[in-house]
N, C-alpha and C positions, 0 to 999 in steps of 0.2 A: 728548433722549437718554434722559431716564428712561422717558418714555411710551415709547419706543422699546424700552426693555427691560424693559417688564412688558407690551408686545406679545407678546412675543417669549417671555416666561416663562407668557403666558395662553392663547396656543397649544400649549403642554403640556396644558392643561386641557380641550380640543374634541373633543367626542364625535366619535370616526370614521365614524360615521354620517351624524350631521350636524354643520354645518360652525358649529353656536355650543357655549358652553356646557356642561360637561354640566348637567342638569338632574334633581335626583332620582337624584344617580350610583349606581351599583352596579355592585360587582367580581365577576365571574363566575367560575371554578374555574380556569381559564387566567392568571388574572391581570390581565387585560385590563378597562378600567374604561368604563361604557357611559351614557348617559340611561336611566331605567329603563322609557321610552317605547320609545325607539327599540330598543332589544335586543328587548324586547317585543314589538314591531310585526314584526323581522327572525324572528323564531323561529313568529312565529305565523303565517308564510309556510311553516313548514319543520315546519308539525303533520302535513302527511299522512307525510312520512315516519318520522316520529320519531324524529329523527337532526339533535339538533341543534348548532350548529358557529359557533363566535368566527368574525365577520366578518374579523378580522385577522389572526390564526395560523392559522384552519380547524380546530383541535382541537376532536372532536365531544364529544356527551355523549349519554349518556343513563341515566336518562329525562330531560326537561327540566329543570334545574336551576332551585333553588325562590331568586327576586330577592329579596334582604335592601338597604333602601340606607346606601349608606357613610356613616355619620356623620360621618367624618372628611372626606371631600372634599365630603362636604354642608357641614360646617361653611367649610370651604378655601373653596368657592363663594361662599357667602352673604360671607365677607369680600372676595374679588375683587371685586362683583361693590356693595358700599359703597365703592368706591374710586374705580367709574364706569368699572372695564375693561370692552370691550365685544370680546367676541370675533376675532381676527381668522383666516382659516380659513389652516392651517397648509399650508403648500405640496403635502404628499401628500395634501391635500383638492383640490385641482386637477387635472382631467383631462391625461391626459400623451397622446402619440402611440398609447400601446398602447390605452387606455382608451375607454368608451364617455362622450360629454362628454352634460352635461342639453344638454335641445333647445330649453328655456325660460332659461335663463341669458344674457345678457348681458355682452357684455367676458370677462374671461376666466373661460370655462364650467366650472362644478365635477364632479366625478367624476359619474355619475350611479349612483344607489340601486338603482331600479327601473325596468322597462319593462313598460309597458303595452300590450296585444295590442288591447285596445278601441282605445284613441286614436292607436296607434302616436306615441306621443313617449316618452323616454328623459326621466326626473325626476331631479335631484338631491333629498334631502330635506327641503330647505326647499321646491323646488315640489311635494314629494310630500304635502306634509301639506294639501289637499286634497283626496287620494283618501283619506285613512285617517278625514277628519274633518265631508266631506261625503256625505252618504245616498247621494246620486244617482250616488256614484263607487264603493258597493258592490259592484256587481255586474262591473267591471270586472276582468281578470286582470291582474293583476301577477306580474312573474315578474324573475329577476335581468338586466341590463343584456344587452342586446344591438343586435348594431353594426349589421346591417343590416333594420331594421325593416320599411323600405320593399317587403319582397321578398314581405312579408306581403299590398302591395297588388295587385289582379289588374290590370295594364295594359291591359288591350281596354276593363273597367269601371269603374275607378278605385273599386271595390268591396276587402273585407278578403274575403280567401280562407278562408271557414270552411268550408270543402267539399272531400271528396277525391274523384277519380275513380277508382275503382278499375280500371275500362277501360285508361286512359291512363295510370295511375300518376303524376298531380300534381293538385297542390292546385290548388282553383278556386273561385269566388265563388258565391253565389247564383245569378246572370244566368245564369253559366258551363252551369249545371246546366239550365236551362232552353232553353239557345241550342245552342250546338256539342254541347254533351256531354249533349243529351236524347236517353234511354232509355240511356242510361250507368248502369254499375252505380255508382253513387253513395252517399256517407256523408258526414255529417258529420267533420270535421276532431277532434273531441275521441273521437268511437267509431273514426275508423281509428287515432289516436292509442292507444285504451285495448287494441284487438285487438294492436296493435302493441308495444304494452306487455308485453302478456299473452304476446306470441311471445318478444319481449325477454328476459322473465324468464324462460321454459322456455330460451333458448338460454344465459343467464346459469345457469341449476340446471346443465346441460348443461358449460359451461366449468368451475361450481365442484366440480363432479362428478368433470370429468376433470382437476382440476389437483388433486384431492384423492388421486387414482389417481395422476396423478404424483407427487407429493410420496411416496406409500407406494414406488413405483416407485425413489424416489430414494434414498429410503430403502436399500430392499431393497441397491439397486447399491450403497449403500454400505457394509453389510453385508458385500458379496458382496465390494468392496473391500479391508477389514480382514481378510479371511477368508480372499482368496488371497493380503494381503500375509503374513497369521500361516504360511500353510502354506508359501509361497517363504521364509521366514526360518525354518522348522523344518529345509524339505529343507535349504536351504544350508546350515543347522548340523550337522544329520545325517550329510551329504555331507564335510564337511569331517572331520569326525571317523570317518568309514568310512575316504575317503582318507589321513588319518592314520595310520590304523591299517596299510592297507598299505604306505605308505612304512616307517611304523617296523617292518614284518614285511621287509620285502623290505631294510632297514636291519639288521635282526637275519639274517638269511640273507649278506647281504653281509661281516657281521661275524662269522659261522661258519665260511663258507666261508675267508675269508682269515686265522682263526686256525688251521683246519684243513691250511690251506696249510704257514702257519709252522710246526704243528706238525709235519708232515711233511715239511718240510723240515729241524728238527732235526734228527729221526730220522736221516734220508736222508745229512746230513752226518756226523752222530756215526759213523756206521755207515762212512760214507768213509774217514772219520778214522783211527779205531779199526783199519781195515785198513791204511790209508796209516803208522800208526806201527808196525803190524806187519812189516811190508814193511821198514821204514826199519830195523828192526832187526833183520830177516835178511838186507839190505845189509851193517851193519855186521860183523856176521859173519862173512857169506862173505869181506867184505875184509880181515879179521884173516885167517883163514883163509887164503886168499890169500898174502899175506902169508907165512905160513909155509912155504908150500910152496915160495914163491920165494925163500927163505932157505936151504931144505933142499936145493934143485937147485942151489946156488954148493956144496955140501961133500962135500969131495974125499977125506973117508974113506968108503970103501965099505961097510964094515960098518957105521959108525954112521949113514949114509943107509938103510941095508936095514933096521934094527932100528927107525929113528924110527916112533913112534906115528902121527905123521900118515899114513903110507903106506896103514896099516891101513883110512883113511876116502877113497881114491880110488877105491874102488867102487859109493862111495853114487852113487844115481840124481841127475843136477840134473832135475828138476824144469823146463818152461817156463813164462812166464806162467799163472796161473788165472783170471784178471779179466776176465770179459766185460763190455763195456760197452755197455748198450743203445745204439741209434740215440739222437741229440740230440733229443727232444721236453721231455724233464722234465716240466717244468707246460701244455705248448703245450695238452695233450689239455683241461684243466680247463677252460682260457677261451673254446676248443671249446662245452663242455658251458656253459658261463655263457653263450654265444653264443645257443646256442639255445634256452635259455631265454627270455632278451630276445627274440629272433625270435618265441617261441610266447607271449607277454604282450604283445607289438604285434599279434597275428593277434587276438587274443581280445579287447585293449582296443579293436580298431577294427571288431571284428565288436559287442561289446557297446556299443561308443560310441552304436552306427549305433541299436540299441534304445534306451537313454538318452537319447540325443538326441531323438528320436522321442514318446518319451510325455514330454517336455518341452512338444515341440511339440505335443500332443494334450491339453493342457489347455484346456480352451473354456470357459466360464462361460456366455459368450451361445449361442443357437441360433445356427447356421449359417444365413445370408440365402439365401434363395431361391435354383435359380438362374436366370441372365438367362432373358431372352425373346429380345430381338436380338441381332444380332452385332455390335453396337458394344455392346451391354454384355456377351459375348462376350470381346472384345475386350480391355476393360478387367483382364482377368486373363491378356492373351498371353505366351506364355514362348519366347524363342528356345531352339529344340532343335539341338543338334550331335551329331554321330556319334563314338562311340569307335571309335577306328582297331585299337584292342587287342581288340576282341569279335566284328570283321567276319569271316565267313566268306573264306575265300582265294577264292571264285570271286565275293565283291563287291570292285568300283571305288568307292570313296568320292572326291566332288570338291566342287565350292563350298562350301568350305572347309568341307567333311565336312558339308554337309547335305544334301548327293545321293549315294544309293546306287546302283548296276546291276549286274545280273547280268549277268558274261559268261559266254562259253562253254570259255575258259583259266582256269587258276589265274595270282591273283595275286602278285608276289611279298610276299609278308606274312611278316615273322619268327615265329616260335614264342611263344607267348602263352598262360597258366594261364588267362586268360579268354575267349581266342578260340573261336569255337561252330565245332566241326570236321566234324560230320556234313552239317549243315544253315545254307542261304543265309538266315540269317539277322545282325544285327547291333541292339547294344541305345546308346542313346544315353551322352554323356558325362554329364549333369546328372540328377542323384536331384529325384524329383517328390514335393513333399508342398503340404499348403496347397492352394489355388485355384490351378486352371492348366486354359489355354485353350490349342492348338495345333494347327496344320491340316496334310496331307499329299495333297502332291498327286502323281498315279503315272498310268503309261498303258502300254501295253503286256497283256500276261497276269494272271493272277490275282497278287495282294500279299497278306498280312496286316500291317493294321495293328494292335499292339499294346501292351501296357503291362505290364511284368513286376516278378520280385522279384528284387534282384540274385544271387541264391543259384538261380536256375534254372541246371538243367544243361547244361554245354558241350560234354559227347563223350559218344558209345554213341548207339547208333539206336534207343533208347527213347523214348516219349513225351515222357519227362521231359523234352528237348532241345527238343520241338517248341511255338512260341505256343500257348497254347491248348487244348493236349493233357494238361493238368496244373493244378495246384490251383495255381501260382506265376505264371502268364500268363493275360491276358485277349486275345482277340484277336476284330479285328472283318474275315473273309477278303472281298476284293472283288474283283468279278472285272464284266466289262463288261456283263453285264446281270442282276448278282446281288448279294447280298450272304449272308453266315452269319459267324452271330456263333458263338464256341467258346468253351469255358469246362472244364478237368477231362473234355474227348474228349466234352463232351456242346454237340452242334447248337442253334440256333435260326437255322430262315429268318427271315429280318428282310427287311420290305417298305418300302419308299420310293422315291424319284426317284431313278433314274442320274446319278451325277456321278463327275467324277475328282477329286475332290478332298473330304477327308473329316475333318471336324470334332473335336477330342474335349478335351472337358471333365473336369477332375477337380477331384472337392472331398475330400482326401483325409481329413480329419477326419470330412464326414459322411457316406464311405463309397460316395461317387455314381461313376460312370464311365460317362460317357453319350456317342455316338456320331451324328455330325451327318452328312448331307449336305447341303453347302453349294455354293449354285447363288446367284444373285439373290436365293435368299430359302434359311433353314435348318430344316430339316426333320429330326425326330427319328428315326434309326433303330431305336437298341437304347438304354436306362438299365440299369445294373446297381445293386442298392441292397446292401452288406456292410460289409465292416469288412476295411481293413486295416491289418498290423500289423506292416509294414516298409515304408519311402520305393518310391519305385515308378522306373520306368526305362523308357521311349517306347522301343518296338521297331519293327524291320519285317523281314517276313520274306516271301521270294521264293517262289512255289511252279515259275513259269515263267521259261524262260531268257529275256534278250533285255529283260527287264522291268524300270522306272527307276520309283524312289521319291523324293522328297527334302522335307523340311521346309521348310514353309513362311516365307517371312522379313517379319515386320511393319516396316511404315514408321511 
């Protein structure tokens, strides 16, 4: 039991390299404790790089770290080692499933060290210390353990493949080079090796290059991060304290107007009052009055009825009512006035909303992507469009489920509408267009315009204004069966492409595109326009011929 556990304690003491002993130990910067042979031997495999690295953590160093030996475990040794322990190799010295096992070992095979390209066999270090200590095994490569050695040999020649073809792109033997693969452009295995190296590292400059760009890339974004989050936290501050300010304005107006009230209704009362107690006291009056005179008509001396004073005052004038009293409104007219006010700060907060909103949404940091090629990428930006029934001209029929328009040749019955377009067969969609939007129109019949407008084009009068495309607020792309013209502000372009009834159109409303497809089998550009716009947009169509059906497209 004792040998058994100074086995077991002198197995702490085994170079991980090799499986005795350490010998001449020395502790490297890692911490890690070595033979001063074997670290030796391991690093001085790892001179061309100069990059060198603890077999057991991989923690590099450089430049090569200058071996001092431990005294201490030197002295530690020399005692184990007067006791008569004799190494035993500590289980992680034994090849596991994952591991390359020595090809020279016996019973259970120890990790192996190195592999050798000359001999093709896999060394543990105890059979490796005749390559480090024999002449004749200098020239041999040694290189770190690997599993399949045999791949190295050519199977036609039972030859080592030091040869590449560069023809055929695989490695091949001497024979190889001489038999099948003569007059093959040919090289040695160590020069395709060092060109390949040489590509290696220009593709390695190449990656550390561009991850250097990214990293500054990353950088930047994050910059750019902090930067729209500092400005989203000023707006929002700013914003809350503008809006403050109006509620507490429109808070001080609310608290004017209904002191203004009350003071005016003082007034209005006092002033009631004031006559109402004068009144009450020319009532009492007349009833005294009164009164007297119906005292005086009971007395039955005739002289002293004809002489009483009161007689004297039955020629005064009575007087009718003086009091006019307005019709019942009182205050009705103010709340009136308070009414529409509220009406005219809804028109103006939903007219300025629609801008606020807007250059919200026109914040971009990144450039706007391309746009597509296909119309599956196309696609990927489709927007179902429907028809507002409140914009249609009375001589259009809107049907599935308002995404088909036509022109008849009666008027519709359509009620009275502030937005309804009255001169002209036109109609503008329900959903405001900002962002990326893809949408197709397909129509047959007479000439259509397809268009895209600002909600603020005009509705009535037989001015341009009214018309797609006749005006700086409409873009329109006119088609007609074997034509096209694009309008813009009452100014033409013939626009050339392939006949179709049906007609593509792209918006990227940030970066100001509005581009016009016809689409067949394949999408063919008619017309781009490249500006700026500076209100949400609105999918129009407008009829130039009777008899003629338009309707939006539906994606599945």
């Amino acid at each position: 039991m004792a040998q058994q556990g100074a086995q077991l304690d002198g197995a702490k003491f085994c170079c991980s390299i090799c499986p005795d002993l350490l010998k001449d130990p020395v502790t490297i910067p890692c911490g890690h404790s070595y033979c001063m042979s074997c670290i030796k031997g391991f690093w001085d495999e790892e001179d061309e790089k100069k990059i060198y690295s603890c077999p057991q953590c991989r923690q590099t160093f450089t430049p090569r770290p200058v071996l001092v030996k431990n005294t201490m475990l030197a002295d530690l040794m020399e005692e184990l080692k007067k006791t008569g322990l004799q190494a035993a190799p500590a289980d992680h010295c034994y090849a596991g499933p994952e591991d390359v096992a020595c090809d020279v070992c016996t019973g259970r095979k120890l990790k192996a060290l190195k592999s050798c390209l000359h001999c093709l066999i896999s060394y543990c270090e105890k059979h490796l210390q005749f390559h480090y200590e024999s002449p004749r095994f200098k020239k041999h490569k040694l290189v770190d353990p690997l599993e399949k050695l045999q791949e190295n040999i050519c199977c036609r020649h039972d030859e080592v493949m030091k040869m590449f073809c560069r023809t055929d792109q695989q490695s091949i033997c001497y024979l190889c080079s001489a038999d099948e693969h003569k007059g093959h452009d040919t090289v040695s295995a160590a020069a395709e090796r060092a060109e390949r190296q040489r590509e290696l590292e220009v593709s390695r400059q190449n990656i550390q290059q561009r991850i250097q760009d990214r990293e500054k890339d990353v950088k930047l974004l994050q910059q750019e991060v902090e930067a729209v989050s500092r400005s989203a936290d000023k707006a929002v501050e700013d914003s809350e304290k503008i809006f403050t300010e109006l509620i507490r304005l429109i808070q001080k107006r609310s608290s004017d107007v209904k002191q203004q009230i009350r003071s005016q209704q003082e007034t209005e009362v006092r002033r009631v009052k004031d006559l109402q107690e004068k009144l009450e006291q020319e009532i009492t009056e007349l009833k005294r009055k009164d009164a007297e005179l119906k005292q005086l008509s009971y007395t039955e001396d005739h002289n002293q009825f004809l002489h009483n004073p009161s007689l004297s005052q039955l020629s005064e004038p009575t007087d009718s009512s003086s009091i006019n009293i307005r019709p019942l409104r009182y205050f009705e007219d103010v709340t009136l006035a308070v009414s529409e006010l509220r009406d005219q700060l809804q028109d103006i907060l939903r007219e300025k909303w629609t801008n606020i909103s807007l250059t919200v949404t026109e914040v971009d940091v990144l450039l706007s992507e391309p746009e597509p090629k296909t119309r599956a990428g196309f696609l990927k930006y489709s927007h179902e469009i429907t028809l507002d029934p409140n914009t249609a001209n009375t001589y259009l029929l809107l049907s599935d489920e308002n995404r088909k328009a036509e022109r008849m040749t009666q008027k519709q019955p359509h009620s009275s509408h502030p937005d309804r377009f009255i001169d002209y067969c036109q109609v503008l969609s329900r959903e405001s267009l900002t962002g990326r939007c893809y949408w197709e129109v397909q129509w047959r019949g007479g000439k259509v315009r397809v268009a895209v407008a600002y909600k603020n084009i005009s509705r009535a009068g037989g001015s341009n204004k009214c018309i797609f495309g006749l005006n700086d607020k409409s873009w329109a792309l006119r088609c007609d069966t074997n034509s096209y013209i694009f309008w813009f502000n009452n100014i033409t372009t013939t626009v050339s492409g392939p006949q179709s009834s049906r007609v593509g159109v792209y918006l990227d409303h940030r970066a100001g595109i509005l581009s016009f497809y016809s689409v067949s089998e394949t999408m063919t550009l008619l017309h781009r326009v490249q500006t700026t716009f500076n209100q949400p947009l609105y999918a129009g169509l407008g009829f130039v011929d009777t008899e003629v059906t338009a309707e939006f497209c539906k994606f599945r």
